[in-house]
MMTF fields as JSON, N, C-alpha, C and O atoms, coordinates in Angstrom:
{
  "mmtfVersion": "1.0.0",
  "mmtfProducer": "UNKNOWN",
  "numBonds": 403,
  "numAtoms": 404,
  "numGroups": 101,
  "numChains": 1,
  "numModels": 1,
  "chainsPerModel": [1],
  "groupsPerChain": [101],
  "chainIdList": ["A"],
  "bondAtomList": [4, 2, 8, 6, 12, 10, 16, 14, 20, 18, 24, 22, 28, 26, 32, 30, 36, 34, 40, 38, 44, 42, 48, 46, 52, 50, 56, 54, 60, 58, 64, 62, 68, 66, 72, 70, 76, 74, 80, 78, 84, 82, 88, 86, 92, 90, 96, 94, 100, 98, 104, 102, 108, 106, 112, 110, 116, 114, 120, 118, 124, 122, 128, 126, 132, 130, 136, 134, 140, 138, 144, 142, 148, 146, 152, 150, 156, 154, 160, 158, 164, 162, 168, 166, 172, 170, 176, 174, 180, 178, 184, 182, 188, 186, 192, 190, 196, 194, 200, 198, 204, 202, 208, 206, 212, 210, 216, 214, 220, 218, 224, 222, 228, 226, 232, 230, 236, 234, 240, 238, 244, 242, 248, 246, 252, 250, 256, 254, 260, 258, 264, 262, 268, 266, 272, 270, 276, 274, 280, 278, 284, 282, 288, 286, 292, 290, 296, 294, 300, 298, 304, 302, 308, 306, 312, 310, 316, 314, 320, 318, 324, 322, 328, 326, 332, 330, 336, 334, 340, 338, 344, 342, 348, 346, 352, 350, 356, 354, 360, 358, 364, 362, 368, 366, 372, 370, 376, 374, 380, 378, 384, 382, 388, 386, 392, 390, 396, 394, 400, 398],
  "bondOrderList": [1, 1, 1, 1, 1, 1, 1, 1, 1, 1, 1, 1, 1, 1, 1, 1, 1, 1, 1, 1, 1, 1, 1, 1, 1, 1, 1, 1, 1, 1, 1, 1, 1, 1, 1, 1, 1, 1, 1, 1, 1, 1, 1, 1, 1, 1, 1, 1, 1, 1, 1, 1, 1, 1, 1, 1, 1, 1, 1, 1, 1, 1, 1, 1, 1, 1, 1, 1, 1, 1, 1, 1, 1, 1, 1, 1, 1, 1, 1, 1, 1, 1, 1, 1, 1, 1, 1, 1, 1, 1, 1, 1, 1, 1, 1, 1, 1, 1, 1, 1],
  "groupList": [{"groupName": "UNK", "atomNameList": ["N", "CA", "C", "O"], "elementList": ["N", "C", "C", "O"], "formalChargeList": [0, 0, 0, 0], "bondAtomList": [1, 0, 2, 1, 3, 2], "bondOrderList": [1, 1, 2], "singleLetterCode": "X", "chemCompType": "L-PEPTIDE LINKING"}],
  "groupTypeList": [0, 0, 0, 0, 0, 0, 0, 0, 0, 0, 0, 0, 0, 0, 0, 0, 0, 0, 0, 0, 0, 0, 0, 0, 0, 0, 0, 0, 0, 0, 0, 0, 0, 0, 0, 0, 0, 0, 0, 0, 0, 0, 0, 0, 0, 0, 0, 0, 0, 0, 0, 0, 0, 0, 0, 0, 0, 0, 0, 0, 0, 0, 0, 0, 0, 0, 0, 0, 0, 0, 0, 0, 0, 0, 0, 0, 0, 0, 0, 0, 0, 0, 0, 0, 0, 0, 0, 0, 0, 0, 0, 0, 0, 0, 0, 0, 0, 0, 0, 0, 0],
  "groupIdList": [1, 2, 3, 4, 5, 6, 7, 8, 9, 10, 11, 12, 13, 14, 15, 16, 17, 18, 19, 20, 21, 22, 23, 24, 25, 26, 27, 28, 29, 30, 31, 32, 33, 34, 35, 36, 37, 38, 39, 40, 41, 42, 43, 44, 45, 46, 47, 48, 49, 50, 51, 52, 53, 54, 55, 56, 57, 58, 59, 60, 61, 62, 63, 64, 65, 66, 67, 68, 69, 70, 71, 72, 73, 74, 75, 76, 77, 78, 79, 80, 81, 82, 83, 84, 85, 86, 87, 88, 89, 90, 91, 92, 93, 94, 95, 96, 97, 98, 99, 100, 101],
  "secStructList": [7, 2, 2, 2, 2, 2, 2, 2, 6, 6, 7, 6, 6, 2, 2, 2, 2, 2, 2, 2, 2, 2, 2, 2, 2, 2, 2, 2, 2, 6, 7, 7, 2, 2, 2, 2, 2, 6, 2, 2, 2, 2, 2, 2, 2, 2, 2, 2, 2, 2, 2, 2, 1, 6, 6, 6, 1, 6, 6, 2, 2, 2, 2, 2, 2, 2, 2, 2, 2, 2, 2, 2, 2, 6, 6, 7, 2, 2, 2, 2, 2, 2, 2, 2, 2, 2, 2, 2, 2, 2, 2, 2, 2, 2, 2, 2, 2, 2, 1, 7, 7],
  "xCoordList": [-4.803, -4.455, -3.632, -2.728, -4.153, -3.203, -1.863, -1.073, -1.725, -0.195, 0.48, 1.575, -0.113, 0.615, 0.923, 2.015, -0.259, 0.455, 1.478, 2.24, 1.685, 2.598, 4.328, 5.469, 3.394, 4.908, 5.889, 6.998, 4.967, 5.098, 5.772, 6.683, 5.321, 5.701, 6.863, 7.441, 7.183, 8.584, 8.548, 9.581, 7.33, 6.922, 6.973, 5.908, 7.735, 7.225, 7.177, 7.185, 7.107, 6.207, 4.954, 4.305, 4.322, 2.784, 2.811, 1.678, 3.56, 3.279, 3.079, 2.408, 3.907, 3.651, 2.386, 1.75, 2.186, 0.579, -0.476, -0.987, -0.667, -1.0, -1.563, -2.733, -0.437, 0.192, -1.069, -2.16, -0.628, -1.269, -2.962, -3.796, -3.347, -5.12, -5.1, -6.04, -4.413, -4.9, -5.261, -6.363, -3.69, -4.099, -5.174, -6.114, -5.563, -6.267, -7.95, -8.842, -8.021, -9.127, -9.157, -10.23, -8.676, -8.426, -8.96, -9.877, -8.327, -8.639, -9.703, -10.106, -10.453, -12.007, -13.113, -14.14, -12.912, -13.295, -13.708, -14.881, -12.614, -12.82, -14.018, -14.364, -14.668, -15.752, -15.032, -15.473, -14.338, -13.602, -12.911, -11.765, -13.414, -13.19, -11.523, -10.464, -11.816, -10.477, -9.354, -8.485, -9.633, -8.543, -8.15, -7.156, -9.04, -9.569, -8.257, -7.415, -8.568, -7.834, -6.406, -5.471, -6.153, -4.912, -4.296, -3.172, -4.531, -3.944, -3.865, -3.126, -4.583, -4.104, -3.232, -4.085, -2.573, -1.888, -0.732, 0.225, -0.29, 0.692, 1.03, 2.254, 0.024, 0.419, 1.481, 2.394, 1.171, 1.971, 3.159, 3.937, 3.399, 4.781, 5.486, 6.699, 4.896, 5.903, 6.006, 6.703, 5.196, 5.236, 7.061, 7.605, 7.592, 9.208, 9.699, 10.2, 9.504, 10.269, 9.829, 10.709, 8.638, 8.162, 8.69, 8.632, 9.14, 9.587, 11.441, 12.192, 11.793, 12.817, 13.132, 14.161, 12.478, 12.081, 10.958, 10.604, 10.364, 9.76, 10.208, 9.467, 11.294, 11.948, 12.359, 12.332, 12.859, 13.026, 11.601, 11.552, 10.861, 9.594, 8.467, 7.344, 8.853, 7.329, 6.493, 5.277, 7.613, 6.741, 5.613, 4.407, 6.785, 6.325, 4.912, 4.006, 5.048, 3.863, 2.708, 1.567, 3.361, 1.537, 1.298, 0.204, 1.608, 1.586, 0.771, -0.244, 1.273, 0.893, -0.274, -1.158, -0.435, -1.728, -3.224, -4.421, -2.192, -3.797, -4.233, -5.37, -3.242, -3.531, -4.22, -5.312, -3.983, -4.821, -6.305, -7.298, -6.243, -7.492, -8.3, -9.37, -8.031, -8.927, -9.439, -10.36, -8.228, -9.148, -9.87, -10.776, -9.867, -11.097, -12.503, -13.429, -12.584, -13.09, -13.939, -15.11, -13.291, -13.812, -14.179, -14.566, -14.165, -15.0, -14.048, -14.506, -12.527, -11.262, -10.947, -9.726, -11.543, -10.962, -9.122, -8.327, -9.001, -8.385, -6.793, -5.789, -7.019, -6.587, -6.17, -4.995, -7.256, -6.44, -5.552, -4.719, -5.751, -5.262, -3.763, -2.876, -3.741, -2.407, -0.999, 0.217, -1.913, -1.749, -0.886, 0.18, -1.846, -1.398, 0.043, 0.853, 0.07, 0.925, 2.238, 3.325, 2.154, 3.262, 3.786, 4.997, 2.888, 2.753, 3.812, 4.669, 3.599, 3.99, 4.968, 5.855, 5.626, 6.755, 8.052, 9.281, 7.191, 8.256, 8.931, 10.094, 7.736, 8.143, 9.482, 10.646, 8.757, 9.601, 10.891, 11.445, 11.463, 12.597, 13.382, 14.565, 12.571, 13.61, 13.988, 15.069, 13.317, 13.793, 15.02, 15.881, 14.793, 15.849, 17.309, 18.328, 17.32, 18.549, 18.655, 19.802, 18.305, 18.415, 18.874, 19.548, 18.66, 18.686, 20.079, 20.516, 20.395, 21.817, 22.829, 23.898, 23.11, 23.752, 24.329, 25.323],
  "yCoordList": [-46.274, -47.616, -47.619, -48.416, -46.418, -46.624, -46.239, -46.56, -45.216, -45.019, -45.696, -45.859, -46.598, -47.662, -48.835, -49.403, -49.254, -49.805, -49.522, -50.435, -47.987, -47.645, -47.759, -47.986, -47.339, -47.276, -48.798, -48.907, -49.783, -51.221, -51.62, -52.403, -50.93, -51.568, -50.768, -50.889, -49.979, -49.088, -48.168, -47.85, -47.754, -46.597, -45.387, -45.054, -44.592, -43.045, -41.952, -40.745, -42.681, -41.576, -41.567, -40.522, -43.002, -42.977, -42.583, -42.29, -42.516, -42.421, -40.47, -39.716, -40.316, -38.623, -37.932, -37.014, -38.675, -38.353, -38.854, -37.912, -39.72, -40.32, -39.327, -38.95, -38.885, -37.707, -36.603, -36.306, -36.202, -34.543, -35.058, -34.153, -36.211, -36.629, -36.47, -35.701, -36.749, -36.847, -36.353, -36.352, -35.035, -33.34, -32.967, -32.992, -32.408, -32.301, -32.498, -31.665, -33.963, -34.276, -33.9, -33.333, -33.93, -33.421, -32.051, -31.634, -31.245, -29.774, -29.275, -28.174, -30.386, -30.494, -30.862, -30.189, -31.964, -32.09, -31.357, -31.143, -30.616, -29.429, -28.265, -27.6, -27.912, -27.675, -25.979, -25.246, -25.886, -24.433, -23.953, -24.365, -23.078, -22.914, -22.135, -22.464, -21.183, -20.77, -21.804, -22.074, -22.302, -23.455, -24.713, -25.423, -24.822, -25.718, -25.025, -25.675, -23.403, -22.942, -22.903, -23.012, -22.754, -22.546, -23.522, -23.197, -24.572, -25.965, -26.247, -27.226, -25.616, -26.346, -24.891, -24.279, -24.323, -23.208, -23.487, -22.997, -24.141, -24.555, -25.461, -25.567, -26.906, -28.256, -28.248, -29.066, -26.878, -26.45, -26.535, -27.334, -25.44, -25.045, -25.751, -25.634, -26.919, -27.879, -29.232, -30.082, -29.406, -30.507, -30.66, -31.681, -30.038, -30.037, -30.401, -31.455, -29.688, -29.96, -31.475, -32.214, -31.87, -33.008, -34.228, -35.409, -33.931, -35.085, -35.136, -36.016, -34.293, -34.511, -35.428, -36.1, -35.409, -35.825, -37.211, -37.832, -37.758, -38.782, -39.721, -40.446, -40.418, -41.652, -42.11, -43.218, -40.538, -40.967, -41.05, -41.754, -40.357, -40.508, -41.367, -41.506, -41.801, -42.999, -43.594, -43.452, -44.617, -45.326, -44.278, -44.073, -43.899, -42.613, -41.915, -41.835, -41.478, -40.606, -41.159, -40.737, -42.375, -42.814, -43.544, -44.024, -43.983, -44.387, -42.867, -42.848, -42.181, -40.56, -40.421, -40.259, -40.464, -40.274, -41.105, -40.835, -42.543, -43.483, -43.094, -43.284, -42.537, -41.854, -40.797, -40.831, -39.733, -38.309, -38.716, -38.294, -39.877, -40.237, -40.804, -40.224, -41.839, -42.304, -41.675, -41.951, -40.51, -39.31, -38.721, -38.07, -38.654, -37.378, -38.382, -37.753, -39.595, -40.267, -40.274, -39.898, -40.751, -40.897, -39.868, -39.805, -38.789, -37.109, -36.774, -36.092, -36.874, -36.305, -35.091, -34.936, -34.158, -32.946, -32.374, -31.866, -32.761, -31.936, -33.03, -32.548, -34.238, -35.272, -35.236, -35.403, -35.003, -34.91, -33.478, -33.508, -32.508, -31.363, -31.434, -31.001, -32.189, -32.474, -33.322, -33.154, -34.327, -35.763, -35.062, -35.448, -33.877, -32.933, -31.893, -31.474, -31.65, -30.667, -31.351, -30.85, -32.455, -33.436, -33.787, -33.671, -34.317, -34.598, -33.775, -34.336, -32.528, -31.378, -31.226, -31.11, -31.106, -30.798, -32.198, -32.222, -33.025, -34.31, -34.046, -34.245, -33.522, -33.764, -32.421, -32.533, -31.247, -30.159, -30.755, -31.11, -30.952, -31.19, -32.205, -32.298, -33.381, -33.864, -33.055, -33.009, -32.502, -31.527, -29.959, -29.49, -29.614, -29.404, -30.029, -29.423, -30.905, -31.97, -32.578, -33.018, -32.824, -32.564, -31.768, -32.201, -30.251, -29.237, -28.605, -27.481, -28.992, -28.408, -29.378, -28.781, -30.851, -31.631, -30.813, -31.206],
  "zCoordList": [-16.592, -16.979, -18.277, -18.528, -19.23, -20.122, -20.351, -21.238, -19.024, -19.025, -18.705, -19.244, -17.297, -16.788, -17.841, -17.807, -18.962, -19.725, -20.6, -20.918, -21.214, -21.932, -21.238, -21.64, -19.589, -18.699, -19.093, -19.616, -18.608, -18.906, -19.531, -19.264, -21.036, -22.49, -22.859, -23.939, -21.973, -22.308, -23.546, -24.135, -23.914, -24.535, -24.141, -23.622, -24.159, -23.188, -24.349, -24.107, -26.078, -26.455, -26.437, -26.396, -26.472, -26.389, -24.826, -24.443, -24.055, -22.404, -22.31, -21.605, -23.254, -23.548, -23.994, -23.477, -25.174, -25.667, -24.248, -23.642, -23.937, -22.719, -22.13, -22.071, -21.629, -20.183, -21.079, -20.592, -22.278, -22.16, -22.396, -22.418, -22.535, -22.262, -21.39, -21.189, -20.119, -18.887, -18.454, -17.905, -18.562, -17.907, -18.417, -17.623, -20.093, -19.92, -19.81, -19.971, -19.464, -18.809, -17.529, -17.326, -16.829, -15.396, -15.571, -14.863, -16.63, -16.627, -16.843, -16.466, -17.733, -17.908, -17.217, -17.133, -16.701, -15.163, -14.838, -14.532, -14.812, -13.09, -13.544, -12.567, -14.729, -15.218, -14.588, -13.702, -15.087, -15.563, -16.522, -16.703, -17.251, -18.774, -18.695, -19.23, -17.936, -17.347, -17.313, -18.142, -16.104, -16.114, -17.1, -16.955, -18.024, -19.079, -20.403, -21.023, -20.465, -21.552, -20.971, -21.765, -19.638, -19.009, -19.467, -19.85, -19.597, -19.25, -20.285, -20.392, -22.02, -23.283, -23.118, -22.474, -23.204, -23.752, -22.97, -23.569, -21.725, -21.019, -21.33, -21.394, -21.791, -22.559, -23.521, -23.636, -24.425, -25.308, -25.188, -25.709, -24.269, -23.971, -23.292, -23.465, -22.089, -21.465, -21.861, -21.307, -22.958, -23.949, -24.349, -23.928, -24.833, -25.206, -23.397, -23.005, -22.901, -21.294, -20.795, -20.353, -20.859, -19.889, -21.149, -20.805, -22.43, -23.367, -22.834, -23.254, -22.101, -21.756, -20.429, -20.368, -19.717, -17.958, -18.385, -17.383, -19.756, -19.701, -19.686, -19.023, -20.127, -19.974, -18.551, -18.016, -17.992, -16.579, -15.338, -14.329, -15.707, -14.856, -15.426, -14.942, -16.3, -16.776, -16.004, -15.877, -15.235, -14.368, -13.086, -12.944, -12.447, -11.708, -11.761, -10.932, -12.941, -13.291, -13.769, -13.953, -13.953, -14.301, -13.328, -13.625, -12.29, -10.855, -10.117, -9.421, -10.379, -10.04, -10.311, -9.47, -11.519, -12.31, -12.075, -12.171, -11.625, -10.851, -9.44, -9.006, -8.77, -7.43, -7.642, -7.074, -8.324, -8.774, -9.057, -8.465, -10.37, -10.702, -9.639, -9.451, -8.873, -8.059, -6.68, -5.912, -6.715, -5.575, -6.511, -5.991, -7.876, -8.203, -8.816, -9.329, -8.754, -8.948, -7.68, -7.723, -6.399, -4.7, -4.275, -3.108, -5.072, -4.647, -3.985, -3.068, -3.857, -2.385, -2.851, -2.842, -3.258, -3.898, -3.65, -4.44, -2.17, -1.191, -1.883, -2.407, -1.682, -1.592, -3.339, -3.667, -4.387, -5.496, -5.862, -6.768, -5.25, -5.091, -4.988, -5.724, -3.722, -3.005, -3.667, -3.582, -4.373, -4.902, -6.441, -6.921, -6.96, -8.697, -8.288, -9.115, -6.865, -6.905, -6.394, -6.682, -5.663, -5.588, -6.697, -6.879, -7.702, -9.088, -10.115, -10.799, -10.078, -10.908, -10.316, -11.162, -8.759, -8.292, -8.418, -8.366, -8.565, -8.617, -10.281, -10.632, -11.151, -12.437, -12.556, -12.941, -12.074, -11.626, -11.358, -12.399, -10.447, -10.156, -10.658, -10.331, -11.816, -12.703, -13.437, -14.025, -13.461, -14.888, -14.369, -15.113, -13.352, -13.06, -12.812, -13.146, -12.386, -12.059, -13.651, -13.58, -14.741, -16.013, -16.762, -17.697, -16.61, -17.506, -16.188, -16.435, -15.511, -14.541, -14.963, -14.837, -15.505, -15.552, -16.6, -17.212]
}
């Protein structure tokens, strides 16, 4: 909800900070320390990349992000699985068609 409001308000630096709670709550969630540390040590590094691709995916992704949430909320494991890697590949490929222009 709060990205969608940041999306809204045409913020996409608070929509950035936003974004890296989300992940990693998501990463915490998943009650894997592994994947928990994976995911701050990658935050890191695609933090500069995903501030490039945020103005253009705002709305998007936090539209993304209420779909992810409310399958891992409804127990859909499979369904938020599916929902994160669509997620990551949509963001993926702005950022290619970005960084080729």
């Amino acid at each position: 909800e709060k990205g969608e409001s940041a999306a809204r308000r045409g913020e996409p630096e608070e929509f950035l900070r936003i974004n890296g709670d989300f992940h990693g709550a998501v990463a915490s969630a998943a009650q894997n320390s592994v994947l928990a540390e994976l995911s701050d040590h990658l935050a890191l590094r695609v933090r500069f990349y995903f501030a490039s691709a945020v103005s253009y995916r705002v709305t998007e992704s936090a539209a993304e992000h209420r779909l992810i949430y409310e399958a891992i909320e409804g127990g859909d494991r499979r369904r938020a699985a599916q929902l994160a890697r669509k997620h990551v590949a949509a963001t993926r490929a702005k950022l290619v068609t970005i960084f080729s222009e």
